[in-house]
N, CA, C and O atoms as a GROMACS GRO file, in nm:
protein
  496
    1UNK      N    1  -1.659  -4.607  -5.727
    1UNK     CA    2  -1.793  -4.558  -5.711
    1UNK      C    3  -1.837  -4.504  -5.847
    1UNK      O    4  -1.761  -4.424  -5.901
    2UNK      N    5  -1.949  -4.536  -5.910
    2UNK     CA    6  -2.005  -4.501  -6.018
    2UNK      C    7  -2.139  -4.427  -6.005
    2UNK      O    8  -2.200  -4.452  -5.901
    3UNK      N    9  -2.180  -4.366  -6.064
    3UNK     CA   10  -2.345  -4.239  -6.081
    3UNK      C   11  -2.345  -4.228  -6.214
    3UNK      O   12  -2.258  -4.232  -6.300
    4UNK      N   13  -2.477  -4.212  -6.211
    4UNK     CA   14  -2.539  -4.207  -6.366
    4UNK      C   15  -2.689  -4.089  -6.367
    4UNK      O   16  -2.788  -4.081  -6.293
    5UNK      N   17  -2.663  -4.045  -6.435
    5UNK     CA   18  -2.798  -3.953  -6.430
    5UNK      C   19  -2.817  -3.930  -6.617
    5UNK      O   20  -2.738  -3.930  -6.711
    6UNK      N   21  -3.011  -3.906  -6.599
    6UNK     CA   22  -3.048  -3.830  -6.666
    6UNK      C   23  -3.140  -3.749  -6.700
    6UNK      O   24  -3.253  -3.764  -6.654
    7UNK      N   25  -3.106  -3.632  -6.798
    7UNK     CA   26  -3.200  -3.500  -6.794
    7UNK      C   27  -3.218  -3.465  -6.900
    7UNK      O   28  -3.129  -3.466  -6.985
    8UNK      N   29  -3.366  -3.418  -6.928
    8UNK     CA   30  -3.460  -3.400  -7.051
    8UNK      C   31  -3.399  -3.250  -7.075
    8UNK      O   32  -3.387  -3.164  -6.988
    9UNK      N   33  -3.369  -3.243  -7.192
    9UNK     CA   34  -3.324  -3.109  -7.253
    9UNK      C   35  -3.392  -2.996  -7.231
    9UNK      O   36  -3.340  -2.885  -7.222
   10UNK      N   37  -3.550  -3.030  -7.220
   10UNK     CA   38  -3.626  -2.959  -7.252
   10UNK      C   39  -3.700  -2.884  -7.129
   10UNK      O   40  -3.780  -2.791  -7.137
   11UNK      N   41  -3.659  -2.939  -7.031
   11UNK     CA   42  -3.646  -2.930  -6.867
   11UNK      C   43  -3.574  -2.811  -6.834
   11UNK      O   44  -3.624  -2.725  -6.762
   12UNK      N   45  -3.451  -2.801  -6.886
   12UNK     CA   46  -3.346  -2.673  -6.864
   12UNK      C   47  -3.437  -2.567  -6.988
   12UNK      O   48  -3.466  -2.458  -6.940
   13UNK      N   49  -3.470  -2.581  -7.095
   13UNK     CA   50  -3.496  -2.514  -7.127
   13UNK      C   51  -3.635  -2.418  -7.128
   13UNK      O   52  -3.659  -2.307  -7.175
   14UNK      N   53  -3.708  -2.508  -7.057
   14UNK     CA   54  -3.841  -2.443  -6.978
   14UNK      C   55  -3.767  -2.361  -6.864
   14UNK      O   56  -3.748  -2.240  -6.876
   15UNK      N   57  -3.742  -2.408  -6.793
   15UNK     CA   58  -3.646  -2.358  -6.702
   15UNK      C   59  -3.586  -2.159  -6.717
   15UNK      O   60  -3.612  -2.066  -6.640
   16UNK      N   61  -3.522  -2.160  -6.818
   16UNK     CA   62  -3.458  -2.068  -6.926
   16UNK      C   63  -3.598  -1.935  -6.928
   16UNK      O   64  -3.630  -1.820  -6.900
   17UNK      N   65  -3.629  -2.034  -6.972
   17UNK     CA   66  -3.750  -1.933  -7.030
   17UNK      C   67  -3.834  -1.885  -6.925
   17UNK      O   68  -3.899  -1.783  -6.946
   18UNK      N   69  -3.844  -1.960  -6.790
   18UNK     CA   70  -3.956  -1.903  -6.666
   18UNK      C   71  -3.876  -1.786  -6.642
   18UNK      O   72  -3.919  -1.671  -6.646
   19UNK      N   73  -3.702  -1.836  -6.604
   19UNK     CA   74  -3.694  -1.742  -6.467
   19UNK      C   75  -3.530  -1.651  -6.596
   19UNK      O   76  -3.464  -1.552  -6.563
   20UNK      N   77  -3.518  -1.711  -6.701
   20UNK     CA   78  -3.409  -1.664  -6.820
   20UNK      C   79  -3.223  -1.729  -6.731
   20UNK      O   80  -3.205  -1.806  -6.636
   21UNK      N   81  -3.132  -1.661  -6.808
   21UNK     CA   82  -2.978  -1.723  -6.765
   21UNK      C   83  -2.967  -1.712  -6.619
   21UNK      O   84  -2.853  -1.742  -6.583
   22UNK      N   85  -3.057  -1.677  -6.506
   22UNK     CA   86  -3.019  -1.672  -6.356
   22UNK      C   87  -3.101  -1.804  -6.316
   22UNK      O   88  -3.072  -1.840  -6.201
   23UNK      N   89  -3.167  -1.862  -6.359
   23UNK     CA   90  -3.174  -2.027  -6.300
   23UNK      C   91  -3.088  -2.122  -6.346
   23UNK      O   92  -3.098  -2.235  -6.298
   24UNK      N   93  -2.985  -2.095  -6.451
   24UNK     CA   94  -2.864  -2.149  -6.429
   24UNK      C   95  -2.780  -2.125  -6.296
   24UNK      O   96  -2.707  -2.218  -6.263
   25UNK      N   97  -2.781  -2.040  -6.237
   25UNK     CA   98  -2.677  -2.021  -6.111
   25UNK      C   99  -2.752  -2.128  -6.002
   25UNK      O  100  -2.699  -2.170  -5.898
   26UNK      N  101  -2.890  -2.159  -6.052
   26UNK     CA  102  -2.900  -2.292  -5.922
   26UNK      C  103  -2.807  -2.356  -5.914
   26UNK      O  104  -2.763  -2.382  -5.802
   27UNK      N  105  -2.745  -2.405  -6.026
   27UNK     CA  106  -2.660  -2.577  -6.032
   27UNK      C  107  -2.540  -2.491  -6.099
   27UNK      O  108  -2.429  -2.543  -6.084
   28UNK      N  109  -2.544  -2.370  -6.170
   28UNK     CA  110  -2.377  -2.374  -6.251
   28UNK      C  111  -2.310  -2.244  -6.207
   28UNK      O  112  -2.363  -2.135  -6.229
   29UNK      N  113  -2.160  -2.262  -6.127
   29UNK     CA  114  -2.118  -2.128  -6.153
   29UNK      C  115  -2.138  -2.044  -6.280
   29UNK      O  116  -2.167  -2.086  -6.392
   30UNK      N  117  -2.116  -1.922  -6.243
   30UNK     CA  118  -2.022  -1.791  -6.443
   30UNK      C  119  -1.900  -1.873  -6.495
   30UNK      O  120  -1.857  -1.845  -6.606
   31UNK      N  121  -1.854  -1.953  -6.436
   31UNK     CA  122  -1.748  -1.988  -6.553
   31UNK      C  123  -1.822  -2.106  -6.617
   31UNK      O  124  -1.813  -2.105  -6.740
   32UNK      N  125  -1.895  -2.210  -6.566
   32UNK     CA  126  -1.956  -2.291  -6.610
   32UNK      C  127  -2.059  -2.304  -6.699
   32UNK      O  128  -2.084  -2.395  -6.778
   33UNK      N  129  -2.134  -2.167  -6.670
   33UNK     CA  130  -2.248  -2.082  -6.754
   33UNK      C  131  -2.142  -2.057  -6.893
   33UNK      O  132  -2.199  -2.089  -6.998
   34UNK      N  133  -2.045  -2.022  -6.908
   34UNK     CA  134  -1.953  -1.962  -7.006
   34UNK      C  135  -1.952  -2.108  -7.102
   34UNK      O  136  -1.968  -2.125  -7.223
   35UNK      N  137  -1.934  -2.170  -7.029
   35UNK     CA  138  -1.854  -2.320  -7.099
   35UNK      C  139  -2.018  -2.391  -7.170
   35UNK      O  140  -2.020  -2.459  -7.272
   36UNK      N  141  -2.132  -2.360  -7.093
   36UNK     CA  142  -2.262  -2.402  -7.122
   36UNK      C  143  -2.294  -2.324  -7.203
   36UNK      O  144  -2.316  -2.210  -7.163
   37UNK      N  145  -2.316  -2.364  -7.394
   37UNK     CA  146  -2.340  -2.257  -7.442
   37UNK      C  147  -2.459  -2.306  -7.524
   37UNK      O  148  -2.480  -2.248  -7.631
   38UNK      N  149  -2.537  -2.403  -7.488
   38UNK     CA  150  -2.660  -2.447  -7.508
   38UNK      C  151  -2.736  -2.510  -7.433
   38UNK      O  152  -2.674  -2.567  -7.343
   39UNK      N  153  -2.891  -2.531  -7.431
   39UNK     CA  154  -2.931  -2.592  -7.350
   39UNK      C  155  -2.910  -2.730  -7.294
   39UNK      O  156  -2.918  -2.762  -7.175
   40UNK      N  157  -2.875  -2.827  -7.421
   40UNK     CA  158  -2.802  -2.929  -7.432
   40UNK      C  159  -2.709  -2.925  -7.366
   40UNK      O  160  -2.718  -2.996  -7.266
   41UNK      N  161  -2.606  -2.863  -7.379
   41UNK     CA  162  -2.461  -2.853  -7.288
   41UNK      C  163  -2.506  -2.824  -7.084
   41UNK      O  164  -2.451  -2.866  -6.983
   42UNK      N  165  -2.584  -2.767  -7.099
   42UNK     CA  166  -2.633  -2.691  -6.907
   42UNK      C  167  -2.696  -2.825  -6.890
   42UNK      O  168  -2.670  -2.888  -6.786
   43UNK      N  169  -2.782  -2.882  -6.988
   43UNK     CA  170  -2.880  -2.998  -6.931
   43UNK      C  171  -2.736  -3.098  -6.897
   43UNK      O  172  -2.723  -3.164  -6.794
   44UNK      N  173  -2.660  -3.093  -6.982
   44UNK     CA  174  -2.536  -3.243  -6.941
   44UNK      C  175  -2.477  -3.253  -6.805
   44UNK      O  176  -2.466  -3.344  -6.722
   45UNK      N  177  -2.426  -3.070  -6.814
   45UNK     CA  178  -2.353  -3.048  -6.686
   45UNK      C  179  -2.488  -3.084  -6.568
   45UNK      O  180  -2.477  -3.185  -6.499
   46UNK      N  181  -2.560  -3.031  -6.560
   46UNK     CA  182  -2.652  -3.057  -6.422
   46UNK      C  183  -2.663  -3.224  -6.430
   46UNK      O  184  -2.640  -3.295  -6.332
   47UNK      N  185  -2.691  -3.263  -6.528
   47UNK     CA  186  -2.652  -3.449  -6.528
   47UNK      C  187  -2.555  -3.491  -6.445
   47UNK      O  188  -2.553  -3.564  -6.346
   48UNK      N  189  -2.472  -3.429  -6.506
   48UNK     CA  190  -2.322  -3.443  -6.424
   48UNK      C  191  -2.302  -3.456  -6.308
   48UNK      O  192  -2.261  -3.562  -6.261
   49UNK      N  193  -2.335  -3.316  -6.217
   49UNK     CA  194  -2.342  -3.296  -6.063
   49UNK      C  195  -2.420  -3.394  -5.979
   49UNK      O  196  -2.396  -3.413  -5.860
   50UNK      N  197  -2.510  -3.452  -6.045
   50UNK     CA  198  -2.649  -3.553  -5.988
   50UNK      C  199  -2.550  -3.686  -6.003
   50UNK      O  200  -2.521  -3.744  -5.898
   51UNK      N  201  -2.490  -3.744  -6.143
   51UNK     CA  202  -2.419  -3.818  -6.144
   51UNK      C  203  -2.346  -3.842  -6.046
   51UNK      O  204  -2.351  -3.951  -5.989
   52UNK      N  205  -2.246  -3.722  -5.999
   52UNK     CA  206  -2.078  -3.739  -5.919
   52UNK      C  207  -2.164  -3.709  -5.841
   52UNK      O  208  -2.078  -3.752  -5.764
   53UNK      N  209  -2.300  -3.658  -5.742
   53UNK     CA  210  -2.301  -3.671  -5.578
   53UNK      C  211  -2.359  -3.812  -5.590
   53UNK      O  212  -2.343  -3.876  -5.486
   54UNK      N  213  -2.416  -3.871  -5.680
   54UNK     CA  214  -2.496  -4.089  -5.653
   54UNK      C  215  -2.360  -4.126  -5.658
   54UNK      O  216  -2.329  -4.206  -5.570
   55UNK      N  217  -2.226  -4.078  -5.771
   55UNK     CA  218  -2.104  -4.179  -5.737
   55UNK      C  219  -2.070  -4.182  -5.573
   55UNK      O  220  -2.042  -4.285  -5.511
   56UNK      N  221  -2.078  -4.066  -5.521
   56UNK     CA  222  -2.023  -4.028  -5.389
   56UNK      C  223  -2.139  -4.104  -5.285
   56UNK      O  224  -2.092  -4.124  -5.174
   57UNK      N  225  -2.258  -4.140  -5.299
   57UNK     CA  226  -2.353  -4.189  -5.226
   57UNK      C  227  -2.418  -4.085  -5.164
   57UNK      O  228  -2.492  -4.122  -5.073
   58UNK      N  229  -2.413  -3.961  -5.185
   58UNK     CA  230  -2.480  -3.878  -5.089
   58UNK      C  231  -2.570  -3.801  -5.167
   58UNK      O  232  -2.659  -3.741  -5.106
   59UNK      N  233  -2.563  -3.790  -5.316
   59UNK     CA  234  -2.650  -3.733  -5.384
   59UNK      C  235  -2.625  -3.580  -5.360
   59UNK      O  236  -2.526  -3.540  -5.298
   60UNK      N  237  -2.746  -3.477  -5.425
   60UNK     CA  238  -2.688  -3.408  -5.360
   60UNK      C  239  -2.783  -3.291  -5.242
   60UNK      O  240  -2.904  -3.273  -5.228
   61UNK      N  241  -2.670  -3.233  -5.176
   61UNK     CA  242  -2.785  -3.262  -5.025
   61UNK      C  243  -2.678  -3.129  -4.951
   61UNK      O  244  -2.611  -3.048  -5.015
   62UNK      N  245  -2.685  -3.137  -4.848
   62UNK     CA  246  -2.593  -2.991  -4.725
   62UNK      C  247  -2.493  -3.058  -4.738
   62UNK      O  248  -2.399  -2.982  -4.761
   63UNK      N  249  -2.456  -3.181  -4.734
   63UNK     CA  250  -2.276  -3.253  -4.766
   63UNK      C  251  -2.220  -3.193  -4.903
   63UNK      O  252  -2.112  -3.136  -4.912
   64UNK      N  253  -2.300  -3.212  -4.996
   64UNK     CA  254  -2.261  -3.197  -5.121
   64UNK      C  255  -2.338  -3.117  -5.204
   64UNK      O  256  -2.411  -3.168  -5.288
   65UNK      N  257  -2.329  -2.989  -5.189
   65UNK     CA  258  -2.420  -2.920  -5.303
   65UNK      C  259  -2.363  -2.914  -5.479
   65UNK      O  260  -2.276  -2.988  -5.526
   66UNK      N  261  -2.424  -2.829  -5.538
   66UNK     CA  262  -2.439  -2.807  -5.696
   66UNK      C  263  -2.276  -2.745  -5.685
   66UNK      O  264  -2.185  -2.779  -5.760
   67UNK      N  265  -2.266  -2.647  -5.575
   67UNK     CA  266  -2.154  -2.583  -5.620
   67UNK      C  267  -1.992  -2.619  -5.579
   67UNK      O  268  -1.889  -2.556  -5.603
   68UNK      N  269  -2.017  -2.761  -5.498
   68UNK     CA  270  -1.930  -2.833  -5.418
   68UNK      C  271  -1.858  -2.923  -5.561
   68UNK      O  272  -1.752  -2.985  -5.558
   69UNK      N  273  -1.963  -2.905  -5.697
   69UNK     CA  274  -1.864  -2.951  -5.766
   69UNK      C  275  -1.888  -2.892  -5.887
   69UNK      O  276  -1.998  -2.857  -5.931
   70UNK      N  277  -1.729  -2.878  -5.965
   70UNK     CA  278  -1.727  -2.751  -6.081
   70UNK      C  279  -1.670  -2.872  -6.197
   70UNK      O  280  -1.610  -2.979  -6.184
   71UNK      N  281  -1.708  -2.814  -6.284
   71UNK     CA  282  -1.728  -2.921  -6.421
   71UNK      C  283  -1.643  -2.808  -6.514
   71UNK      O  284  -1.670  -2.689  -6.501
   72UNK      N  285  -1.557  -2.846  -6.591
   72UNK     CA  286  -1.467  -2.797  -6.680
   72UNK      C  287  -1.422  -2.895  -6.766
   72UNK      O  288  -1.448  -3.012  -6.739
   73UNK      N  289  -1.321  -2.851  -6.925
   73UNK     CA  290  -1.345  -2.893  -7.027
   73UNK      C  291  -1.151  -2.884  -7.027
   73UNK      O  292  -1.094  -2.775  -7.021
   74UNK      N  293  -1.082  -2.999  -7.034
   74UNK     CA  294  -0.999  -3.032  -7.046
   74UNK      C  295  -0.895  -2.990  -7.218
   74UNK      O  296  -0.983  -2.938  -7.288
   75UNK      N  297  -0.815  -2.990  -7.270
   75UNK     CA  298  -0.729  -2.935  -7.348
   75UNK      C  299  -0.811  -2.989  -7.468
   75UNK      O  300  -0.819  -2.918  -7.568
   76UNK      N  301  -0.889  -3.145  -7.465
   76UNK     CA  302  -0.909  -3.170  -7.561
   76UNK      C  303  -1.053  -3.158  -7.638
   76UNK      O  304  -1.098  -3.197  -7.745
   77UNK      N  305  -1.114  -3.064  -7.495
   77UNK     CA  306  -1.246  -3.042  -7.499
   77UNK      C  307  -1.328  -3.135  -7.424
   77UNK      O  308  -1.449  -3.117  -7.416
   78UNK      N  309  -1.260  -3.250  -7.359
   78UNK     CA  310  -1.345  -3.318  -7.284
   78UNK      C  311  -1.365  -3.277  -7.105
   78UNK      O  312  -1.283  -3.239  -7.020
   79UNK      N  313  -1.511  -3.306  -7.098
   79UNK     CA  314  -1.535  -3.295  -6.962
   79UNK      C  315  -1.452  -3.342  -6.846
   79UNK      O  316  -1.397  -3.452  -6.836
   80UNK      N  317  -1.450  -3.231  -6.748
   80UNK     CA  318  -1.411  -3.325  -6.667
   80UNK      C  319  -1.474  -3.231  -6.509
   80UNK      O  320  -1.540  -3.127  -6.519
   81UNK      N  321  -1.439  -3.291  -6.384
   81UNK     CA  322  -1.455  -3.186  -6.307
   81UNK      C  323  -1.384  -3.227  -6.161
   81UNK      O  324  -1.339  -3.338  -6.134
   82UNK      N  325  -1.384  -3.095  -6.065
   82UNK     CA  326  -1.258  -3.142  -5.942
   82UNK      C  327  -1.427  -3.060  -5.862
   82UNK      O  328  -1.526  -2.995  -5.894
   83UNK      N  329  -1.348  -3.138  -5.718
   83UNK     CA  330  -1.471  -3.128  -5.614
   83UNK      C  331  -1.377  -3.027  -5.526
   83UNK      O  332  -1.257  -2.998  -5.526
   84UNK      N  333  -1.525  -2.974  -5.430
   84UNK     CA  334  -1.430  -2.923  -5.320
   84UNK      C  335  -1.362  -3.020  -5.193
   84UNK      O  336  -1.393  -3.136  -5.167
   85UNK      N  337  -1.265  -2.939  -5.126
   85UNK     CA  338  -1.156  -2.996  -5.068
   85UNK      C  339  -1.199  -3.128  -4.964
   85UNK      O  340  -1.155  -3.240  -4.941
   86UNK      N  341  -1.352  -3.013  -4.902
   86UNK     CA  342  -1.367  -3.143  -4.794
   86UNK      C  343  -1.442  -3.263  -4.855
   86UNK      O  344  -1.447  -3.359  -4.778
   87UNK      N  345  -1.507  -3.284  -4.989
   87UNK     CA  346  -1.517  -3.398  -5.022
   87UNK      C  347  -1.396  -3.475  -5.058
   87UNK      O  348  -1.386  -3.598  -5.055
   88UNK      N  349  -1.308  -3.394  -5.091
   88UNK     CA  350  -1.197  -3.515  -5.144
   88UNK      C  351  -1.097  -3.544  -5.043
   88UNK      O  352  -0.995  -3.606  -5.074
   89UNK      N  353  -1.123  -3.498  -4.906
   89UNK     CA  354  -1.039  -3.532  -4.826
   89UNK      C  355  -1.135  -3.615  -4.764
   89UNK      O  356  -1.076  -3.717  -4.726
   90UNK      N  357  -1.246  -3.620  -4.737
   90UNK     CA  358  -1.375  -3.692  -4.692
   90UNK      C  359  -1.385  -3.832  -4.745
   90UNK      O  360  -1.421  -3.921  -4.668
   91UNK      N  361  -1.352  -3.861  -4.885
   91UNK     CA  362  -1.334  -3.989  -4.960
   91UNK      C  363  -1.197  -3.995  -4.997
   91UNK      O  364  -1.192  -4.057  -5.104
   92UNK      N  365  -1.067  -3.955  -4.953
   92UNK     CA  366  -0.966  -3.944  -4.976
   92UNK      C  367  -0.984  -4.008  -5.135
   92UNK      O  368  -0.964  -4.125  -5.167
   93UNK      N  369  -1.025  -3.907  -5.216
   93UNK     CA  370  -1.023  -3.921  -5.385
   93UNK      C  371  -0.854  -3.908  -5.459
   93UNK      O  372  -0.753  -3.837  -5.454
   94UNK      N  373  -0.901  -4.012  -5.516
   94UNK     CA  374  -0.743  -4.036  -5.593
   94UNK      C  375  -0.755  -4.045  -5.770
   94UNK      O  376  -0.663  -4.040  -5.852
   95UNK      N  377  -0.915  -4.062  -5.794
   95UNK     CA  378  -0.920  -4.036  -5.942
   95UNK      C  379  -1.064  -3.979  -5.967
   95UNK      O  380  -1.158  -3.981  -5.888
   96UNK      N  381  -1.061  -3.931  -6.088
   96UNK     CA  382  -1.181  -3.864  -6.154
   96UNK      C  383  -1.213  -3.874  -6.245
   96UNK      O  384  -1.135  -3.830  -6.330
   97UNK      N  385  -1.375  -3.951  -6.308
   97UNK     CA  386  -1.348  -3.983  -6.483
   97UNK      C  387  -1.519  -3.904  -6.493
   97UNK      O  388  -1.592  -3.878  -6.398
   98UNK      N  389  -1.544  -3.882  -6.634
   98UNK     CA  390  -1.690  -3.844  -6.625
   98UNK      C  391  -1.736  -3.838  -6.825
   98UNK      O  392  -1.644  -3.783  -6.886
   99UNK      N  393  -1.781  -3.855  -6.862
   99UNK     CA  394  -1.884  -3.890  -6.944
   99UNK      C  395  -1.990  -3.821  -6.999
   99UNK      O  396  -2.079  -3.906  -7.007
  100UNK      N  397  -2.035  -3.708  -7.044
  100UNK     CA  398  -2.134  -3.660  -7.069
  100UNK      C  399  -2.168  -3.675  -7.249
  100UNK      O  400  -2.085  -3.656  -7.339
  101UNK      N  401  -2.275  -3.705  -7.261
  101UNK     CA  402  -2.352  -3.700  -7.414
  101UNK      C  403  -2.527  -3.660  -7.424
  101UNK      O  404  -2.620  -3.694  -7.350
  102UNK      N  405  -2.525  -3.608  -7.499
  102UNK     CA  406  -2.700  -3.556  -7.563
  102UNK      C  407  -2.776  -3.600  -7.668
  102UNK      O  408  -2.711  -3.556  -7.763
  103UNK      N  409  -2.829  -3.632  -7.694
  103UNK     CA  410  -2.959  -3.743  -7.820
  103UNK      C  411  -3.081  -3.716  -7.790
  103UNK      O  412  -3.122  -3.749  -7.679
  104UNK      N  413  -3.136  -3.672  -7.849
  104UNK     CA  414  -3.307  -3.681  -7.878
  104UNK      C  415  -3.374  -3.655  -7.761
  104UNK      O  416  -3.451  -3.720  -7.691
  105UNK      N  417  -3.316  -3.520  -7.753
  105UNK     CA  418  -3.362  -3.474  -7.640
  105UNK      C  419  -3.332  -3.472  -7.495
  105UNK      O  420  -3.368  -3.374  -7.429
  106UNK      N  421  -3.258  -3.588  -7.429
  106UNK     CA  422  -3.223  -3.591  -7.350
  106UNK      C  423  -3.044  -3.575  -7.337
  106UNK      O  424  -2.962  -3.578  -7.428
  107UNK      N  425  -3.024  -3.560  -7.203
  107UNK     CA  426  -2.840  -3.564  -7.165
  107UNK      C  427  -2.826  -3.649  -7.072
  107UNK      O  428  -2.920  -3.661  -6.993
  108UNK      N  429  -2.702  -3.735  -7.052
  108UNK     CA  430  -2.668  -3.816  -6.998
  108UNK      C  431  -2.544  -3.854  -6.982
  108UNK      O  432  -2.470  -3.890  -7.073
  109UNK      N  433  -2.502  -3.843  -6.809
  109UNK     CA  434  -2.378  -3.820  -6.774
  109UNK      C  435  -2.351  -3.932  -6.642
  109UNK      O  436  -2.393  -3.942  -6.527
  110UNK      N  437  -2.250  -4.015  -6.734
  110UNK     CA  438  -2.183  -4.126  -6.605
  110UNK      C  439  -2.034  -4.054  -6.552
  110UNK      O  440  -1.933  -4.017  -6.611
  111UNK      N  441  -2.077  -4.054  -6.420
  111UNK     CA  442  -1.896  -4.054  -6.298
  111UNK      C  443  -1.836  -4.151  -6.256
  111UNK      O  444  -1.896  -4.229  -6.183
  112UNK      N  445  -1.722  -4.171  -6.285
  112UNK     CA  446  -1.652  -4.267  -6.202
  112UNK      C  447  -1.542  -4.195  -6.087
  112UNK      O  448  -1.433  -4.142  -6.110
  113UNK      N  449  -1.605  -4.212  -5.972
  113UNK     CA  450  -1.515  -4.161  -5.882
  113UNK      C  451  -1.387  -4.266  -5.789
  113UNK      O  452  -1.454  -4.347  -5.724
  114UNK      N  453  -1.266  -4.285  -5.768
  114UNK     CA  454  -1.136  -4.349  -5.730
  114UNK      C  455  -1.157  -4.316  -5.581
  114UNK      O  456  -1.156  -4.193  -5.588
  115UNK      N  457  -1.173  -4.341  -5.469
  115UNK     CA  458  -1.152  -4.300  -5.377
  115UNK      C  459  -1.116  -4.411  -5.242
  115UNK      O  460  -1.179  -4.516  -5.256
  116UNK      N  461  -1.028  -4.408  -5.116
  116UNK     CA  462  -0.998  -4.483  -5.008
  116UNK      C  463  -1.132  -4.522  -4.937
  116UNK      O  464  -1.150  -4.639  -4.903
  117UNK      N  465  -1.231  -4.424  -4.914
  117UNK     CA  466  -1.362  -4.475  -4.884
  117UNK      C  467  -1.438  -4.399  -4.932
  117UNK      O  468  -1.419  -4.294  -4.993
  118UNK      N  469  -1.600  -4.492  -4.883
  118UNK     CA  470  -1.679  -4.480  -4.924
  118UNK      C  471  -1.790  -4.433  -4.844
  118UNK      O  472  -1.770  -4.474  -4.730
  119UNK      N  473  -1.900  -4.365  -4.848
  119UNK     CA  474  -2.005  -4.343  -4.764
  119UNK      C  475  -2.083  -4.458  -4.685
  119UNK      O  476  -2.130  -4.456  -4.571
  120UNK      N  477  -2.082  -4.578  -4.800
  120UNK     CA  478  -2.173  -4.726  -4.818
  120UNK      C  479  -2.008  -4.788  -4.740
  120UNK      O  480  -1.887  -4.774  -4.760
  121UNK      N  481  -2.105  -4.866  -4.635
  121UNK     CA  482  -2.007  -4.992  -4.622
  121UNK      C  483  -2.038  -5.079  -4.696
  121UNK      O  484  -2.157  -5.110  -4.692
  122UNK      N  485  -1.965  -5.140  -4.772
  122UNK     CA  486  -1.961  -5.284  -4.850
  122UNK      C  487  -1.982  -5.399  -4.746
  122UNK      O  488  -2.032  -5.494  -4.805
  123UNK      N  489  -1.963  -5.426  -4.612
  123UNK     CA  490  -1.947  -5.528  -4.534
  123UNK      C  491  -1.958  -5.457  -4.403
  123UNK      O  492  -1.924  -5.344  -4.368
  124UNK      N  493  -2.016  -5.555  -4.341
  124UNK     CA  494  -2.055  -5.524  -4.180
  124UNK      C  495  -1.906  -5.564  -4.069
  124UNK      O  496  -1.913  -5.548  -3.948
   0.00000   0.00000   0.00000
């Protein structure tokens, strides 16, 4: 299952400025806020979450909210992120890949999610 999203930099950072660092807690935990240390970086991660709920087919919705999945930065600094339990027992998930980059304004973040099923039947 693959998702792709993208988000105008400048979106989070209007954002910032209406309501300041507490309209980050729409879409990012405090540890995630920690790891987001620009607008660029918050715009990727919220890419992200939109990304991994289209990999999952459900987008995101009461199955799958913002906080159903947490995005963290691996030893080598790369992204990565783990879902909660009942999605990954829900798609019995067996791998996790993810992708985030920023350019000219915008961020853009592909998921590849491994899983036994799927939301979509492939075949009737």
């Amino acid at each position: 299952m693959i998702g792709i999203d993208l988000v105008a930099i400048e979106r989070i950072t209007k954002l910032k400025e209406r309501f300041g660092d507490k309209a980050l807690l729409k879409f990012l935990s405090p540890e995630e806020i920690i790891l987001a240390k620009s607008d660029a970086t918050a715009a990727g991660f919220y890419a992200a979450k939109e990304a991994i709920s289209k990999a999952l087919s459900i987008g995101i919705s009461e199955k799958c909210g913002f906080m159903d999945i947490k995005i963290y930065k691996d030893a080598k600094n790369a992204p990565s992120f783990t879902l909660s339990k009942h999605l990954i027992d829900d798609y019995e998930i067996s791998d996790l890949s993810l992708s985030i980059t920023h350019e000219n304004g915008f961020a853009i973040a592909v998921a590849v999610i491994e899983g036994s099923k799927s939301s979509k039947k492939l075949w009737h």
